[in-house]
PyMOL Python script that loads the backbone (N, CA, C, O; Angstrom):
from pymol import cmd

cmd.read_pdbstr("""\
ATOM      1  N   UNK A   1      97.113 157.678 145.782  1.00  0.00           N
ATOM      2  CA  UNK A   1      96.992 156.474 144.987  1.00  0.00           C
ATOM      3  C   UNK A   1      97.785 156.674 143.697  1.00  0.00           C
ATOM      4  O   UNK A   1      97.514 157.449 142.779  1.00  0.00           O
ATOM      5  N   UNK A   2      98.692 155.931 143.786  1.00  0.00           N
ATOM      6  CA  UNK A   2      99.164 155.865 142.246  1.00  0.00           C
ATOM      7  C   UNK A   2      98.511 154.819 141.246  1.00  0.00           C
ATOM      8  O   UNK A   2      98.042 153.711 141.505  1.00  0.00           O
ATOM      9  N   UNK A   3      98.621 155.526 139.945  1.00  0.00           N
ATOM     10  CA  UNK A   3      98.271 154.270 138.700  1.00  0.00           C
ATOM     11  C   UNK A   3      98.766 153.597 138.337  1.00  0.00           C
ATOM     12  O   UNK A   3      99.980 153.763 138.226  1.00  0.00           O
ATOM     13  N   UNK A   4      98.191 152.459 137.933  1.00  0.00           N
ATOM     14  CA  UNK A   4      98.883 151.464 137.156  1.00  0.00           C
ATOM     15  C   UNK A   4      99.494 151.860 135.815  1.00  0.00           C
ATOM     16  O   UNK A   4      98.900 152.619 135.049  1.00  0.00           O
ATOM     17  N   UNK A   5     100.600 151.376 135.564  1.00  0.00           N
ATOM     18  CA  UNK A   5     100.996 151.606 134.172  1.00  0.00           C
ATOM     19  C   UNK A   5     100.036 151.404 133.145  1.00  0.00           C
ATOM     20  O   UNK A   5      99.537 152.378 132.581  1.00  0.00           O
ATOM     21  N   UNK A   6      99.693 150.119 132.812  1.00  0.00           N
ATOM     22  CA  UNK A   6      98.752 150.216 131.980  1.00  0.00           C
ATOM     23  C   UNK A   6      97.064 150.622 132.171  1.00  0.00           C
ATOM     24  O   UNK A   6      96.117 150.107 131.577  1.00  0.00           O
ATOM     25  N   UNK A   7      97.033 151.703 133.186  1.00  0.00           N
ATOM     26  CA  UNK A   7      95.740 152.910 133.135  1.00  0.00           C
ATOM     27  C   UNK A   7      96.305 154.006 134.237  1.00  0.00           C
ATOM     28  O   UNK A   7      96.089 154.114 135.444  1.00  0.00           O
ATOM     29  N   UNK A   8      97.069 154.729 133.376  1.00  0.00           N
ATOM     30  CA  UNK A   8      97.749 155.817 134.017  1.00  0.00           C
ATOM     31  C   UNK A   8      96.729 157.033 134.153  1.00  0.00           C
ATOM     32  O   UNK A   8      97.049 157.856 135.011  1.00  0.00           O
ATOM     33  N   UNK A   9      95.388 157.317 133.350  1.00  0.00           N
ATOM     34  CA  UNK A   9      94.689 158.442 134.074  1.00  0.00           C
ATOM     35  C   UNK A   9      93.819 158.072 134.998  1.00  0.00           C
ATOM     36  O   UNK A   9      92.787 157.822 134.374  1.00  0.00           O
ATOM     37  N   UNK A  10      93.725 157.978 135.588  1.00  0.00           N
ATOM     38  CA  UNK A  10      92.805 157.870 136.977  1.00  0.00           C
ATOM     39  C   UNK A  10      91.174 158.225 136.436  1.00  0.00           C
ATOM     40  O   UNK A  10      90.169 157.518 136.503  1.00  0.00           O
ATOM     41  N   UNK A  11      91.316 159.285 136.012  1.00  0.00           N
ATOM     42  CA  UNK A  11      89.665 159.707 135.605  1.00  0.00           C
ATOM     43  C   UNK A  11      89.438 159.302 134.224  1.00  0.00           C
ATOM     44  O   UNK A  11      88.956 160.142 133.464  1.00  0.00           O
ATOM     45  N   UNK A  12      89.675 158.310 133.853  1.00  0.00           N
ATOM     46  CA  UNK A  12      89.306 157.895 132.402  1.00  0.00           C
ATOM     47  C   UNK A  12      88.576 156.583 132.943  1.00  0.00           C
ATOM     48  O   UNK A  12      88.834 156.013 134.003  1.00  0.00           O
ATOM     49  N   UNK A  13      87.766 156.277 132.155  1.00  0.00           N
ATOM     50  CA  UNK A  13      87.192 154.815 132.545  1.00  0.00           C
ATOM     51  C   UNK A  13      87.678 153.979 131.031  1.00  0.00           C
ATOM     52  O   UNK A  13      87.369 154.216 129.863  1.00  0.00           O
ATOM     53  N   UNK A  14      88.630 152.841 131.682  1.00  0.00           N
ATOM     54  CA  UNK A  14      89.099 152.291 130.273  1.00  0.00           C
ATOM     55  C   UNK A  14      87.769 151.140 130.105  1.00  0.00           C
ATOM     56  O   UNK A  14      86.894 150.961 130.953  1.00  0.00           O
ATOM     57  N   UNK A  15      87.889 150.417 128.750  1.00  0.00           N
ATOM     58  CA  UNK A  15      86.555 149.741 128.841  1.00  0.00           C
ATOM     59  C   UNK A  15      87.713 148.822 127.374  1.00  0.00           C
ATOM     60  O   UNK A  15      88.659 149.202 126.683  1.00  0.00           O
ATOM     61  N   UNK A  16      86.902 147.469 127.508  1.00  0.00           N
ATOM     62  CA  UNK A  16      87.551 147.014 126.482  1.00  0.00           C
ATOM     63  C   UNK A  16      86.832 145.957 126.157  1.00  0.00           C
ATOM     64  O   UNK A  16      86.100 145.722 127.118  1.00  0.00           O
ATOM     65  N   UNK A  17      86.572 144.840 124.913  1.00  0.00           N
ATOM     66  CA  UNK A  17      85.912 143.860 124.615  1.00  0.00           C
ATOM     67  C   UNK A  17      85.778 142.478 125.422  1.00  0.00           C
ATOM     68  O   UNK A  17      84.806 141.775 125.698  1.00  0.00           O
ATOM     69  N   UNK A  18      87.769 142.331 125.804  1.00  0.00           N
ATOM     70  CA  UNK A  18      87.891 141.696 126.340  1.00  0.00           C
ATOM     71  C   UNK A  18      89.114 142.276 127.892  1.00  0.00           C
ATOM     72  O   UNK A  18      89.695 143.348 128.063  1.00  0.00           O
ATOM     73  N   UNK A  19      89.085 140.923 128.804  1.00  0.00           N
ATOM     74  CA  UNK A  19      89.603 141.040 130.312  1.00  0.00           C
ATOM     75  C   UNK A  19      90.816 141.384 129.925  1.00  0.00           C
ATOM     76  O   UNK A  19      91.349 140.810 128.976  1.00  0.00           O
ATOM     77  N   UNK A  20      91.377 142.296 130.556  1.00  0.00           N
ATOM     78  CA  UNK A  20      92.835 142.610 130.564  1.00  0.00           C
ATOM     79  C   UNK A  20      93.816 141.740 131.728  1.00  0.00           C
ATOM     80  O   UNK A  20      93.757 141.668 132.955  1.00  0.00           O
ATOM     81  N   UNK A  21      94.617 141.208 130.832  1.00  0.00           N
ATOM     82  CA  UNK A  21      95.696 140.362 131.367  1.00  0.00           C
ATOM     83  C   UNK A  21      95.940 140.766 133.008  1.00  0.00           C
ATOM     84  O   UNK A  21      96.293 139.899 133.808  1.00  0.00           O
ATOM     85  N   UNK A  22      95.715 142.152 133.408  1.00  0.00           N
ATOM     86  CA  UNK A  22      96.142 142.141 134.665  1.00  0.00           C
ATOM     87  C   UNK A  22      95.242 141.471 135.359  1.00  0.00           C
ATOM     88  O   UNK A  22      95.722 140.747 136.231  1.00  0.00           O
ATOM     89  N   UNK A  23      93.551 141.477 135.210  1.00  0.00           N
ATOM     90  CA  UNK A  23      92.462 140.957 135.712  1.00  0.00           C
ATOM     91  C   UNK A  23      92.394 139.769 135.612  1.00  0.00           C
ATOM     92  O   UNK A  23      92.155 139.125 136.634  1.00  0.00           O
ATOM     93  N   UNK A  24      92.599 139.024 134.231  1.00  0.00           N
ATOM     94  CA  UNK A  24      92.432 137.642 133.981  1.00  0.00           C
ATOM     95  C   UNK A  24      93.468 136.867 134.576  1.00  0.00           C
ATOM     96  O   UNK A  24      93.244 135.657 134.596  1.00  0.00           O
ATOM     97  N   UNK A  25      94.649 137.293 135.113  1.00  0.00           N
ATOM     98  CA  UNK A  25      95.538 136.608 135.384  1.00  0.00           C
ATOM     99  C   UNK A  25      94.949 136.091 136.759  1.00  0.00           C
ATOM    100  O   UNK A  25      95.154 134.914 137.055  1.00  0.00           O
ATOM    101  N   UNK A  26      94.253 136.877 137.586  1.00  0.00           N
ATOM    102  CA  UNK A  26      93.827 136.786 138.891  1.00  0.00           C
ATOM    103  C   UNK A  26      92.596 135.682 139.046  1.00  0.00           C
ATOM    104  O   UNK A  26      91.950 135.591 140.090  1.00  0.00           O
ATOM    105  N   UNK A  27      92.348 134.840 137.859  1.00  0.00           N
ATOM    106  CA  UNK A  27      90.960 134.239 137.795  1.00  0.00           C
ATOM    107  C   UNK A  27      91.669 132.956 137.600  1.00  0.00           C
ATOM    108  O   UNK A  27      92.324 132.694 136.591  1.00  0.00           O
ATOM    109  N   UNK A  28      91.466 131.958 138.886  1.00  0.00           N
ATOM    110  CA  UNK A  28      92.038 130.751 138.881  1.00  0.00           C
ATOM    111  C   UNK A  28      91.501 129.756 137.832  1.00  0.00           C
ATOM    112  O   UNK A  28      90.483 130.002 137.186  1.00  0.00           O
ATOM    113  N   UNK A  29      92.194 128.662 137.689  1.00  0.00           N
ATOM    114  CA  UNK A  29      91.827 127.849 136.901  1.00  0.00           C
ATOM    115  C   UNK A  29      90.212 127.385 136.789  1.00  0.00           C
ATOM    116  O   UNK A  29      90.129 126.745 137.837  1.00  0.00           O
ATOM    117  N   UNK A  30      88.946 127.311 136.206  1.00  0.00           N
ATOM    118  CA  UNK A  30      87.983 126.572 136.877  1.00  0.00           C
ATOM    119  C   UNK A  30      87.802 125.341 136.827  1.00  0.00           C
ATOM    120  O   UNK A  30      86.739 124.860 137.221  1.00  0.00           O
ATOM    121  N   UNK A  31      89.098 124.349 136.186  1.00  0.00           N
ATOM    122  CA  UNK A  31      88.922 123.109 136.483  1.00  0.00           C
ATOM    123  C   UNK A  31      89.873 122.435 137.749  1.00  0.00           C
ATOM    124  O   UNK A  31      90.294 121.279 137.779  1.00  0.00           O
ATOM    125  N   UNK A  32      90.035 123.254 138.544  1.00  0.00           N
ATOM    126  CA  UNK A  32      90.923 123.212 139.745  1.00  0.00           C
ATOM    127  C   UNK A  32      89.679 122.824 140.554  1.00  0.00           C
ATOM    128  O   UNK A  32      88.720 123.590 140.652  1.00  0.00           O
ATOM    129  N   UNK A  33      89.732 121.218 141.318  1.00  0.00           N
ATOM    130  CA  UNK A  33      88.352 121.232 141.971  1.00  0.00           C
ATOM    131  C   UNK A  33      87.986 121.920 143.188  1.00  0.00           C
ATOM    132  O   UNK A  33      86.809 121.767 143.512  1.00  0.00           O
ATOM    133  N   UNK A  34      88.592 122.531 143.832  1.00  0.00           N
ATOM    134  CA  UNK A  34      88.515 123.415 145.102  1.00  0.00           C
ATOM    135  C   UNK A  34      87.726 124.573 144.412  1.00  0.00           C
ATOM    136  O   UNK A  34      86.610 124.747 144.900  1.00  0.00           O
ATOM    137  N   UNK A  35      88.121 125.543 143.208  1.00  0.00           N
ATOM    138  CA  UNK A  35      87.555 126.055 142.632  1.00  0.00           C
ATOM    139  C   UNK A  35      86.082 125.557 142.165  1.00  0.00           C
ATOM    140  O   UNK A  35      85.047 126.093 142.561  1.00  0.00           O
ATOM    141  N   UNK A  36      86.128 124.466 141.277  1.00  0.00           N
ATOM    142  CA  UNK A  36      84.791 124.076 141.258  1.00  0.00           C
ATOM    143  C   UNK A  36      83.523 123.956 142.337  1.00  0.00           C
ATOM    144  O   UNK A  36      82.376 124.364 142.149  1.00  0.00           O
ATOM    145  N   UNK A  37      83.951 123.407 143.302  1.00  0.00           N
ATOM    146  CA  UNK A  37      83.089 123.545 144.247  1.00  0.00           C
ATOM    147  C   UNK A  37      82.804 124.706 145.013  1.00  0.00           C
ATOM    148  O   UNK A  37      81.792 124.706 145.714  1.00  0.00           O
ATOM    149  N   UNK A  38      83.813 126.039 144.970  1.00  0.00           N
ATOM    150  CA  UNK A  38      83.028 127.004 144.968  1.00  0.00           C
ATOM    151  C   UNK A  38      82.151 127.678 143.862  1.00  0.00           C
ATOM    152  O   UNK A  38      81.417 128.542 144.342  1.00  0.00           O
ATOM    153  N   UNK A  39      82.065 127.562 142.891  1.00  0.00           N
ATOM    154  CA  UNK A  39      81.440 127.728 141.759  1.00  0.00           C
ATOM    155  C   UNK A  39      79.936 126.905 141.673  1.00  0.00           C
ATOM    156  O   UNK A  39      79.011 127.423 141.049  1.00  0.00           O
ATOM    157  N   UNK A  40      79.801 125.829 142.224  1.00  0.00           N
ATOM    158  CA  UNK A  40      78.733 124.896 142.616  1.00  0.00           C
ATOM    159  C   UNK A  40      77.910 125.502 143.455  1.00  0.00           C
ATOM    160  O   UNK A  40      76.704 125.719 143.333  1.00  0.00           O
ATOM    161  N   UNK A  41      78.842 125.836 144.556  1.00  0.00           N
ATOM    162  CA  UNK A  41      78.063 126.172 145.660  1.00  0.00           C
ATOM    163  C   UNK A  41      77.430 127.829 145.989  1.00  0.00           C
ATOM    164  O   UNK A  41      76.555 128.291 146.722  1.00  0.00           O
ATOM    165  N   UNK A  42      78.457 128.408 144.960  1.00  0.00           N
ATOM    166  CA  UNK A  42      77.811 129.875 145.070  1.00  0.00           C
ATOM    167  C   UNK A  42      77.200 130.030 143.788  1.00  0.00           C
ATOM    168  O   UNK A  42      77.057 131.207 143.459  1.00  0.00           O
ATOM    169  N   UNK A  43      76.783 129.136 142.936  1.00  0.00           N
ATOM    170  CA  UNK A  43      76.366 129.768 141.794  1.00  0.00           C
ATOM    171  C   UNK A  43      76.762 130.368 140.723  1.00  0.00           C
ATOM    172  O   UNK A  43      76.113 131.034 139.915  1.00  0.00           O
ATOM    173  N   UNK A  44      77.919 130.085 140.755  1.00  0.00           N
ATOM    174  CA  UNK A  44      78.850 131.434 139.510  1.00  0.00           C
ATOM    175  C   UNK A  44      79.065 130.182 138.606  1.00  0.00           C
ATOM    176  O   UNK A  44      79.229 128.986 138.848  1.00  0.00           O
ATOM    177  N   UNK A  45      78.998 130.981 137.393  1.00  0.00           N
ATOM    178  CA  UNK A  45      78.694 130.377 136.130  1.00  0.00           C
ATOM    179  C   UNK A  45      80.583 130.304 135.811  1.00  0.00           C
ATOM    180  O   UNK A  45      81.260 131.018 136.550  1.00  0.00           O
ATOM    181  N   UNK A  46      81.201 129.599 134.920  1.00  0.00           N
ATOM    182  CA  UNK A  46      82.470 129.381 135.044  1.00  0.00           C
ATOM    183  C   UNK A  46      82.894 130.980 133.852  1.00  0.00           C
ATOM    184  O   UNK A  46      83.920 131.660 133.889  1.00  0.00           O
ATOM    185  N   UNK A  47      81.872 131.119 133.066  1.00  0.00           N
ATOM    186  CA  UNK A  47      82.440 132.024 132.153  1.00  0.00           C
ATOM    187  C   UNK A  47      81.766 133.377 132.631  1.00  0.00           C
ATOM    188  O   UNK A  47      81.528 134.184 131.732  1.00  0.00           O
ATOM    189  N   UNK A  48      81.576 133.577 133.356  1.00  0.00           N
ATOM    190  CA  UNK A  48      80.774 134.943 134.131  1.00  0.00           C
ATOM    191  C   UNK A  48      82.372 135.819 134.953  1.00  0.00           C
ATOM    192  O   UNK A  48      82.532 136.222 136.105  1.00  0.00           O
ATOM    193  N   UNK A  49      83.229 135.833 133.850  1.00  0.00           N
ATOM    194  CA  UNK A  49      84.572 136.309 134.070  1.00  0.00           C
ATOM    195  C   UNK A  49      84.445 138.111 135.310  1.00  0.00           C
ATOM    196  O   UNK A  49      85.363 138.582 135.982  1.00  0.00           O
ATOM    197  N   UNK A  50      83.444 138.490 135.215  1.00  0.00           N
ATOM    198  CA  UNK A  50      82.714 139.446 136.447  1.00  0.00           C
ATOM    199  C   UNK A  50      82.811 138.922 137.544  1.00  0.00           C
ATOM    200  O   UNK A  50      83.648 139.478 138.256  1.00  0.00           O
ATOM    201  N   UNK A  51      82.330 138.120 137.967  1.00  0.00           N
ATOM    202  CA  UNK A  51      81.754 137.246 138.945  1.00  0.00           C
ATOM    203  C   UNK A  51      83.051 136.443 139.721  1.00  0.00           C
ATOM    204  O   UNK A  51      83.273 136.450 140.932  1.00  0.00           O
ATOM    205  N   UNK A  52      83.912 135.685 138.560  1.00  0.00           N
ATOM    206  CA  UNK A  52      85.211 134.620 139.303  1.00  0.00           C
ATOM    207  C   UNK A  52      86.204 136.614 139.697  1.00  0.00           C
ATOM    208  O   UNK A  52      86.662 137.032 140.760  1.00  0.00           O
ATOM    209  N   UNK A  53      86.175 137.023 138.863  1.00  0.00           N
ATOM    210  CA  UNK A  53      87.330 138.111 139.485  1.00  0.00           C
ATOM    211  C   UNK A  53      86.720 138.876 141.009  1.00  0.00           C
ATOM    212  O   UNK A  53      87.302 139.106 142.069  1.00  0.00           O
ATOM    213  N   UNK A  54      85.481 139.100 140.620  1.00  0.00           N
ATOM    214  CA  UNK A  54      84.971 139.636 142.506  1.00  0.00           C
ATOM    215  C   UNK A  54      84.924 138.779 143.046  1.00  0.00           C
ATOM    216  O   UNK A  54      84.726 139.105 144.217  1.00  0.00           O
ATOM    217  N   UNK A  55      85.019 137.163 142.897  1.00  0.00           N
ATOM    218  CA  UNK A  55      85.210 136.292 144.500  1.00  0.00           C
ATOM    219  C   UNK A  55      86.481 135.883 144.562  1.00  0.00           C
ATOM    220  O   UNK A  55      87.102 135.729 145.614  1.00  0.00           O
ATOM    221  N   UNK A  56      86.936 135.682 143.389  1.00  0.00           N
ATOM    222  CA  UNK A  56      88.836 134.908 143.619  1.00  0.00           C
ATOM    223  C   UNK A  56      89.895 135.643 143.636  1.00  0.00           C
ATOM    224  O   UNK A  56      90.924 135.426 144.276  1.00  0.00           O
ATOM    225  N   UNK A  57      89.506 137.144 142.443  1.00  0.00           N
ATOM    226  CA  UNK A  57      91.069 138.429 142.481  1.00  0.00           C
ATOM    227  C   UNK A  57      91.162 139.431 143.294  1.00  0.00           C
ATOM    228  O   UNK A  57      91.971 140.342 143.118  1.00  0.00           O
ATOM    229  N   UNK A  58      90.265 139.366 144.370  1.00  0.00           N
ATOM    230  CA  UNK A  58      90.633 140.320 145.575  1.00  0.00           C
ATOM    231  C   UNK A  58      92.455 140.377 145.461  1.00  0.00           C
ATOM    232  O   UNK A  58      93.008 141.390 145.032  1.00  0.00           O
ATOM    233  N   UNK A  59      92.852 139.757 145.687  1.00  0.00           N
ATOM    234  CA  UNK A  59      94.009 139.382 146.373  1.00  0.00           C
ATOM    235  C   UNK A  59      94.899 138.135 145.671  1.00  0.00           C
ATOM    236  O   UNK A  59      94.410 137.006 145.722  1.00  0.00           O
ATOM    237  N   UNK A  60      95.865 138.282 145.186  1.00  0.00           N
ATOM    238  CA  UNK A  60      96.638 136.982 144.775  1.00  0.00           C
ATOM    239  C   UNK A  60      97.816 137.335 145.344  1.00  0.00           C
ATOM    240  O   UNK A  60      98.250 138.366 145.857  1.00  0.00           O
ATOM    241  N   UNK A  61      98.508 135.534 145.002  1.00  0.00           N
ATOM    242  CA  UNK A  61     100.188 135.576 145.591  1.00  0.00           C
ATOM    243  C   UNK A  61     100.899 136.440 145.013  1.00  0.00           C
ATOM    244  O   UNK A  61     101.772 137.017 145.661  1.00  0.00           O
ATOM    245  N   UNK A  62     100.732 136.669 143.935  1.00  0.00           N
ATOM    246  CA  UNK A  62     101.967 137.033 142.785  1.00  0.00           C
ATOM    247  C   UNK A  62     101.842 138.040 142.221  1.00  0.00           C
ATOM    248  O   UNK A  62     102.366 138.456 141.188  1.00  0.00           O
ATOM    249  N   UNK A  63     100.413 138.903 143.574  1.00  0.00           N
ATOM    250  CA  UNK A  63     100.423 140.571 142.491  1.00  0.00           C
ATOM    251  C   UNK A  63     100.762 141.402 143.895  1.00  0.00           C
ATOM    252  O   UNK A  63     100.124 140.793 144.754  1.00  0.00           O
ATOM    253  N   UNK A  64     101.216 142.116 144.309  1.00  0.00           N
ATOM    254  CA  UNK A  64     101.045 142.660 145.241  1.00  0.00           C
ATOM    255  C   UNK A  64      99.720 143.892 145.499  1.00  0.00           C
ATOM    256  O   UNK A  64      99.460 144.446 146.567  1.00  0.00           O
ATOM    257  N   UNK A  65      99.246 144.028 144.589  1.00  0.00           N
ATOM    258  CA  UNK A  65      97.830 145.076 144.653  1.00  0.00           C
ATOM    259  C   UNK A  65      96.634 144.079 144.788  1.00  0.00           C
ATOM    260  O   UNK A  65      96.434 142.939 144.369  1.00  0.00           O
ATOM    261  N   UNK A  66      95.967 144.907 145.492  1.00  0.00           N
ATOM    262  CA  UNK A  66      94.645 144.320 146.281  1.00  0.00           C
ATOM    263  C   UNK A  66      93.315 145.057 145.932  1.00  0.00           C
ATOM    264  O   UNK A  66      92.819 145.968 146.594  1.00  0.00           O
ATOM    265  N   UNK A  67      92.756 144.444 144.641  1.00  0.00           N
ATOM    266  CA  UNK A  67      91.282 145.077 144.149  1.00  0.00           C
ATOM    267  C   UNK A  67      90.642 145.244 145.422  1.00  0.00           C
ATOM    268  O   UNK A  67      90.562 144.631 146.487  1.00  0.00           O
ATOM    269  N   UNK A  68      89.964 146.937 144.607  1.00  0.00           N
ATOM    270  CA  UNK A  68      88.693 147.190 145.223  1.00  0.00           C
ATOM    271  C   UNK A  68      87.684 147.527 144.445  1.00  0.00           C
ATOM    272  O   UNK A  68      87.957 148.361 143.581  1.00  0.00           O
ATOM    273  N   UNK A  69      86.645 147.150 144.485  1.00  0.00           N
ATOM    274  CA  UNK A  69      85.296 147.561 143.695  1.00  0.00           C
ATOM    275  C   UNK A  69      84.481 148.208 143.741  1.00  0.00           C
ATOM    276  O   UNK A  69      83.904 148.173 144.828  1.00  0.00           O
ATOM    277  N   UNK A  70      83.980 149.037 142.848  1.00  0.00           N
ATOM    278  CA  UNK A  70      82.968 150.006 142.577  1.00  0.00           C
ATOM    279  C   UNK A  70      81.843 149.468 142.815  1.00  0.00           C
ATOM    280  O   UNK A  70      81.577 148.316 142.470  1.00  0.00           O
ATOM    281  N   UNK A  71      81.011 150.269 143.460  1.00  0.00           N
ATOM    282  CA  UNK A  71      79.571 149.662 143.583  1.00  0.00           C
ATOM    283  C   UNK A  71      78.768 149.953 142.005  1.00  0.00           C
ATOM    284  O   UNK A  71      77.637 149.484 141.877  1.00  0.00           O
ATOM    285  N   UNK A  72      79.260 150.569 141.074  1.00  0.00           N
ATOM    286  CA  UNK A  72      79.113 150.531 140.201  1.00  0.00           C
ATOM    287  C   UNK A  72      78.552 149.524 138.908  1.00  0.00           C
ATOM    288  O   UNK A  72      77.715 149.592 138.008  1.00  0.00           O
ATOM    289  N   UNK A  73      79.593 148.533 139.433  1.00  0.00           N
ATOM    290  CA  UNK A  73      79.946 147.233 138.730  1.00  0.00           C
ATOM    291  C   UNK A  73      78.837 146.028 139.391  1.00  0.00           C
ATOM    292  O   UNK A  73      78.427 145.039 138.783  1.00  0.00           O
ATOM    293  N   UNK A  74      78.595 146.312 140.391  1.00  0.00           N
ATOM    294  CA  UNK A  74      77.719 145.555 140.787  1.00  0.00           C
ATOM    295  C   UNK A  74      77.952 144.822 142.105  1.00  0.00           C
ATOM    296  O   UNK A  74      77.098 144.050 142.542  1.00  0.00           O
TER     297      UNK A  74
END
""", "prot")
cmd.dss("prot")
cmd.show_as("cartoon", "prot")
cmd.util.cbc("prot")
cmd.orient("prot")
């Protein structure tokens, strides 16, 4: 596995106040209504920025890396 540039040690846990651009980029619009109605229907709060990145940033067009999650996180 290689690192990402911006978290090049692997065994560091970075932590920060706010979402880092690589994460937030992956969190679709929530006034996109396709979006909304999953948000309706599963319960996710629109600012529960946790929550839209584990159901919508698995996977996007325009990143080629494909999150995986710690059971950690929840």
């Amino acid at each position: 596995m290689r690192p990402l540039v911006e978290f090049p040690d692997l065994d560091r846990v970075y932590e920060n106040d706010e979402l880092w651009q690589f994460f937030a980029s992956r969190i679709p619009s929530t006034e996109q209504p396709d979006v909304e109605t999953v948000l309706e229907s599963e319960n996710i709060a629109e600012d529960d920025l946790i929550a839209l990145l584990k159901r919508f940033g698995k996977r996007t067009t325009t990143n080629p890396f494909e999150l995986k999650y710690n059971n950690a996180i929840g």
